[in-house]
C-alpha positions in Angstrom: 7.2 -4.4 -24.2 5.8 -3.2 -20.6 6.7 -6.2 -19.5 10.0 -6.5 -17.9 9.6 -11.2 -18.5 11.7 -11.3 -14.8 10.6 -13.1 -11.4 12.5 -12.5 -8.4 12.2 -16.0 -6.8 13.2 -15.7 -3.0 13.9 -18.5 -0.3 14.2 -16.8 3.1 15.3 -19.9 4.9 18.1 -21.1 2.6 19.0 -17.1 1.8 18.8 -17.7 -1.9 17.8 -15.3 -5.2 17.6 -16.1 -8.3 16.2 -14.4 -11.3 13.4 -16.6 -13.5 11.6 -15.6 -16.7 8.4 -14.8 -17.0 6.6 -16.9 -19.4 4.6 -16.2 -22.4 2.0 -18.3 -21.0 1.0 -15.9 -17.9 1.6 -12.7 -19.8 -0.8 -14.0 -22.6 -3.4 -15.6 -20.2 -4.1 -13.4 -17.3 -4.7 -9.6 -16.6 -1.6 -7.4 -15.2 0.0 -8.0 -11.6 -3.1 -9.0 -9.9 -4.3 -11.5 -12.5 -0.2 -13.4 -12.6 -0.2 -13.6 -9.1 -3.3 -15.4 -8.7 -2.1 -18.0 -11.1 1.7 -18.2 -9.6 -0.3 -18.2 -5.7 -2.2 -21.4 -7.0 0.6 -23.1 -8.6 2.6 -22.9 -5.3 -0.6 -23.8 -3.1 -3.0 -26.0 -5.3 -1.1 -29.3 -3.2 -1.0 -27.4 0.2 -4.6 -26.7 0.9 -4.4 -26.4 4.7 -1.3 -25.0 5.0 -0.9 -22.3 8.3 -0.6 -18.6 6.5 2.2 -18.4 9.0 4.0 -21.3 8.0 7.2 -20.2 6.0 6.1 -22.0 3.1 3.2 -19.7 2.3 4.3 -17.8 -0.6 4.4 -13.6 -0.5 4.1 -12.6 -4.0 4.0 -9.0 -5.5 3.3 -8.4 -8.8 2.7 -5.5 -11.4 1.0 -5.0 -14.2 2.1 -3.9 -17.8 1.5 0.1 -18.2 3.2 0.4 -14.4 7.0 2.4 -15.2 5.5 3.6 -18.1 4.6 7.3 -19.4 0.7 6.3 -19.1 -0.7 8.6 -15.9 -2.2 6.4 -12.9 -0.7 3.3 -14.3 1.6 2.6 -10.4 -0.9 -0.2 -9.0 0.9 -3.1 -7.4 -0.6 -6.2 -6.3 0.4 -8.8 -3.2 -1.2 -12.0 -2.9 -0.6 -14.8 0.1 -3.2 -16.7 2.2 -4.7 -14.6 4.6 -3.7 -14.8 8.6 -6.6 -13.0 8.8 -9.5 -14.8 6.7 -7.6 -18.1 6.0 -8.5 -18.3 2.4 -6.8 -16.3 -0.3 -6.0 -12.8 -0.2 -4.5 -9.8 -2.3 -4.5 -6.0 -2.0 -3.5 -3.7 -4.2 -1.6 -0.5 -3.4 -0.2 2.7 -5.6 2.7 5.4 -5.1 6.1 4.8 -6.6 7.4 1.6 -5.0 5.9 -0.8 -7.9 7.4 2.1 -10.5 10.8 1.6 -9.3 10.6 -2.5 -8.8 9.5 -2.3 -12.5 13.1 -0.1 -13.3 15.2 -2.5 -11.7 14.0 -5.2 -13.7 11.0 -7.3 -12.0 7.7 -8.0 -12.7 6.7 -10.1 -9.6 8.8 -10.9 -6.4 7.9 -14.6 -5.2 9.2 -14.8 -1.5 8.7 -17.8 0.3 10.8 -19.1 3.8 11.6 -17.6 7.2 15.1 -15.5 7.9 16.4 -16.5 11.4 16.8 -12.9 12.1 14.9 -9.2 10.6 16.2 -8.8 7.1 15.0 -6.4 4.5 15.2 -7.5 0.5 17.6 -4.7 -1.8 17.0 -4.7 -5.7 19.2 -2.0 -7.5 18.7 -2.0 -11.2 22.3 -3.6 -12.5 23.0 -5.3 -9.6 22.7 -8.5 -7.9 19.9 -8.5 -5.7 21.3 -9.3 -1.9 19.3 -10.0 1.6 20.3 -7.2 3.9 20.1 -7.6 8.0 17.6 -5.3 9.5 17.9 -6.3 13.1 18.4 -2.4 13.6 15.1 -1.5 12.3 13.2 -4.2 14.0 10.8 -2.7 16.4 10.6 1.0 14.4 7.7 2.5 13.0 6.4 2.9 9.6 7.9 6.3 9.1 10.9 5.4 11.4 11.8 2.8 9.3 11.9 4.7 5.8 13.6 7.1 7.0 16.6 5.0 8.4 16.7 3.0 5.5 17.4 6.0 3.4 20.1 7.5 5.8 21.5 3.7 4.8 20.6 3.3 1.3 20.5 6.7 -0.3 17.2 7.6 -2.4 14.8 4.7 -3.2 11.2 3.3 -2.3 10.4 1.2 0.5 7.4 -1.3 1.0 7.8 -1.9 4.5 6.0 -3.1 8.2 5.8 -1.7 11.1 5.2 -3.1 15.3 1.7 -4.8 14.0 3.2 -6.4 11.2 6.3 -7.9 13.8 4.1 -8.9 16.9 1.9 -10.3 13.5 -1.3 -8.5 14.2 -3.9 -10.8 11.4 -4.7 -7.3 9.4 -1.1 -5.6 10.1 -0.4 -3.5 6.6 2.1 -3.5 3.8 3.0 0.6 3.7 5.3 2.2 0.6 6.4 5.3 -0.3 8.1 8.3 1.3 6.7 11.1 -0.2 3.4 9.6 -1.5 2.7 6.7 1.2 0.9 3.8 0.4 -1.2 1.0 2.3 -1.4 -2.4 1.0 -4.4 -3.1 3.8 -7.1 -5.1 4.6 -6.0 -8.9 4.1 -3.2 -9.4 6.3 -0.2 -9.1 4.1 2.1 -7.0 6.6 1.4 -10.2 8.7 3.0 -12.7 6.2 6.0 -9.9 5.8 6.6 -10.4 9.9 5.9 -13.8 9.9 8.9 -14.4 7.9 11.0 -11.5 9.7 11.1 -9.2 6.3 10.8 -6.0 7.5 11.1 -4.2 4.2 11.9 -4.4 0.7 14.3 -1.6 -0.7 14.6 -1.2 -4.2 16.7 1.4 -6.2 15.3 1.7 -9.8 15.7 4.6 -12.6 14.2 5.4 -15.9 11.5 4.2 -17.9 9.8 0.5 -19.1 9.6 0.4 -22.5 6.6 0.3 -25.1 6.4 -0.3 -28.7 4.9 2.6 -29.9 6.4 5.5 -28.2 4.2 8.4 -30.1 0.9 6.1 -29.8 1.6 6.3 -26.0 2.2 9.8 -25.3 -0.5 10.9 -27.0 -2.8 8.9 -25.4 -0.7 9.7 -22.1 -1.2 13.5 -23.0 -5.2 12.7 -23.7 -5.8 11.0 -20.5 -3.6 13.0 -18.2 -5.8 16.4 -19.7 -9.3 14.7 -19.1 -8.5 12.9 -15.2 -6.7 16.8 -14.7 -9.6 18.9 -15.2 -12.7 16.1 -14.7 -15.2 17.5 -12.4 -14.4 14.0 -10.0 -10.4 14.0 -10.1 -10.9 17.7 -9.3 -13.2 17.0 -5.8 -10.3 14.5 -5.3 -7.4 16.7 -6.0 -9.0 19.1 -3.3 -10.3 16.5 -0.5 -9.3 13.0 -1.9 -11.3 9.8 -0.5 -12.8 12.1 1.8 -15.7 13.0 -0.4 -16.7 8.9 0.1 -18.5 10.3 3.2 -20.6 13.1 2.2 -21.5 10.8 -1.1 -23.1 8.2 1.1 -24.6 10.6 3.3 -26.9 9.6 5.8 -26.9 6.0 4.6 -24.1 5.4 6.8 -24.5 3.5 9.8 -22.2 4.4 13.2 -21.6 3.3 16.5 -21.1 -0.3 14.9 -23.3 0.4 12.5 -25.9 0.2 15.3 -27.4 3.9 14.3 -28.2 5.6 11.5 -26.1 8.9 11.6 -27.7 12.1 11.8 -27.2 15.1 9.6 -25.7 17.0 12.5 -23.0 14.0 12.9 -21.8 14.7 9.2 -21.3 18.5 9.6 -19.3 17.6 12.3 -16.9 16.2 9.2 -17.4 19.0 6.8 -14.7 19.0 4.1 -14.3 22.5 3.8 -13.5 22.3 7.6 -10.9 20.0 7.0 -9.3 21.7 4.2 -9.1 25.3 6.1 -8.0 24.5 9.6 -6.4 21.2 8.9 -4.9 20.6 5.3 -1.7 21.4 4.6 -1.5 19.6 0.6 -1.2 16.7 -1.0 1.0 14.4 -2.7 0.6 12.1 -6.0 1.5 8.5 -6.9 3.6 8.8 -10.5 2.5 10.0 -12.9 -0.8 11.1 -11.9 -2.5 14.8 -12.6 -4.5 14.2 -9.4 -2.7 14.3 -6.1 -5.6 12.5 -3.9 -3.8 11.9 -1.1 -4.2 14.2 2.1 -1.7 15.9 4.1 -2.7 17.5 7.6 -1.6 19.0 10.6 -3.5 19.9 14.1 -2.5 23.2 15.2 -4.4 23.7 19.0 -5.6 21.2 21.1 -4.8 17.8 23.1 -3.2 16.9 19.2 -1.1 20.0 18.6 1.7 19.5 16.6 0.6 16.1 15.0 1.0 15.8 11.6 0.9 13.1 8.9 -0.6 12.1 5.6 -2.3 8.9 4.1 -5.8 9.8 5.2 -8.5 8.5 3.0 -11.9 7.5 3.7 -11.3 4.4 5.3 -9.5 6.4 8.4 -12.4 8.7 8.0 -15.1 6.9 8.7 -14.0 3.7 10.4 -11.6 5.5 13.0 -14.5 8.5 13.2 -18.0 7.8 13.3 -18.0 4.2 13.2 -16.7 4.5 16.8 -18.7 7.2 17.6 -16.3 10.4 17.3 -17.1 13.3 15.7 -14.1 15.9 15.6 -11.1 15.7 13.4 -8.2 16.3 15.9 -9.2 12.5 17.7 -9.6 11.0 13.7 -6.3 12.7 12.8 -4.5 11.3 15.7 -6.1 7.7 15.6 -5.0 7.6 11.8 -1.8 8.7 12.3 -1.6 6.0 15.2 -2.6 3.0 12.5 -0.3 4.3 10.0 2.5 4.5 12.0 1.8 0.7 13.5 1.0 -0.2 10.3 -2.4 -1.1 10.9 -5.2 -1.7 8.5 -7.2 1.5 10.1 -11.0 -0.5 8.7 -10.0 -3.4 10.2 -9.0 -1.4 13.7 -11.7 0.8 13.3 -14.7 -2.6 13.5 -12.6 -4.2 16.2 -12.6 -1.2 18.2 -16.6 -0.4 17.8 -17.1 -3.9 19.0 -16.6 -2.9 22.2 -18.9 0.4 21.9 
């Protein structure tokens, strides 16, 4: 139960699937997604200590725990693990939204992609069906929010983890981003990297219904419990109304800017007051499944140089690392900077220290 016991091994070069089970062993032994993917990463790499992140034998691996597809609120967490372009050494992130909800409804626990297509492809799981590799030589070159959308004008409704241009031209910190209506950013370590190293532009999958536990009443009550208290908790509710955004005002004037050269001044952070935001600049907020908060902000600039922008995925990250790290202080320029990362799919804290390098 929870567990769907199902690995999607895939071999890019040879253009092979096949289905394995997932053994007792891992399930027993290590902690949800996160915890199996480690152990499957150093199975693969444990004789291949130097091997080039870009090489196509570097393994991609998602993975998901065992309360993700289940009734259980905030339980969509999804996990990819290679060895980091960017650091060298071994690298995950970890990501939310729907995408790891529907891999888990088509049947998958952990995809485990290793090779190099000779062209762009994108990966398509439907649940009951034979997973297939696609081409994707059309959506080779198209944004993050491009890209989703052509694959569903293709496809028909289903969640997409997919690059963009910085993942391709293999940027070292290009992004993993999921979702359509609740987008996701698996940042940080390089992973949209490995994805264009191995010309995957996306993965598609196509998954309905629910994963099964063994006690049915046991869990809804406990969903019902849970989903109450993270509703009306004093945090979830500063989240629900301004989401990572309240990192910020939490740390205050411990944060350093312009590099991190300078202390910021109280007059800096009133130049990012929430309520600001919220009134001139909101426009709502969507959810990953399942959850009774909705953290993630939705925005639109209307006057200015940015009029008519509009987007969503800002958290604190874009916040401060695209804002006062680099020495801006208005939200139209933050807005339009994130909306410029997330579109390239860009790990904005990664951008945002390269960037004040040169301040």
């Amino acid at each position: 139960y929870g567990w769907r016991k199902k690995i999607l091994q895939v071999d890019l070069t040879q253009s092979k699937l096949w289905d394995e089970d997932l053994p007792d062993e891992l399930t027993d032994n290590y902690i949800g997604g996160a915890g199996i993917n480690a152990r499957l990463f150093y199975d693969i790499m444990r004789h291949h200590p130097h091997l080039d992140p870009l090489a196509p034998e570097n393994p991609l691996i998602f993975g998901c725990g065992p309360m993700v597809g289940t009734r259980f609120p905030c339980a969509s967490r999804f996990t990819v693990t290679s060895k980091s372009p960017l650091t060298g050494i071994f690298g995950d992130t970890n990501a939310g939204g729907f995408f790891p909800v529907r891999l888990k409804q088509a049947g998958y626990d952990h995809l485990v992609i290793r090779g190099k297509a000779e062209k762009p492809v994108a990966l398509l799981i439907e649940k009951g069906k034979t997973p297939r590799i696609v081409d994707a030589s059309d959506l080779w070159g198209l944004d993050i929010y491009e890209t989703d959308s052509t694959i569903h004008s293709l496809y028909g409704d289903c969640e997409t983890a997919r690059i963009g241009p910085a993942g391709e031209n293999l940027v070292r910190y290009a992004s993993i981003l999921s979702g359509s209506k609740r987008v996701s950013s698996n940042g940080r370590t390089g992973m949209g990297c490995i994805m264009g190293s191995k010309n995957l532009k996306a993965i598609i999958v196509k998954g309905s219904g629910t994963v099964p536990v063994a006690n049915e009443a046991e869990v809804e009550l406990l969903a019902n419990r849970y989903r109450d208290i993270w509703h009306k908790g004093p945090g979830t509710t500063m989240k629900r109304e301004y989401g990572t955004l309240t990192l910020l005002a939490q740390k205050g004037e411990s944060e350093r800017i312009n590099n991190e050269q300078k202390p910021i001044t109280q007059e800096q952070l009133d130049q990012y007051d929430l309520e600001e935001f919220k009134d001139k600049y909101k426009t709502g907020q969507t959810a990953c499944y399942r959850c009774p908060v909705a953290c993630s902000q939705k925005w639109e600039i209307s006057e200015g140089d940015y009029k008519g922008e509009k987007g969503d995925k800002l958290e604190y990250g874009h916040l401060f690392h695209l804002g006062p790290l680099l020495g801006i202080f208005n939200f139209p320029s933050l807005l339009h900077l994130s909306d410029i990362c997330n579109r390239m799919g860009m790990d904005c804290i990664q951008f945002g220290f390269n960037a004040a390098i040169t301040i």
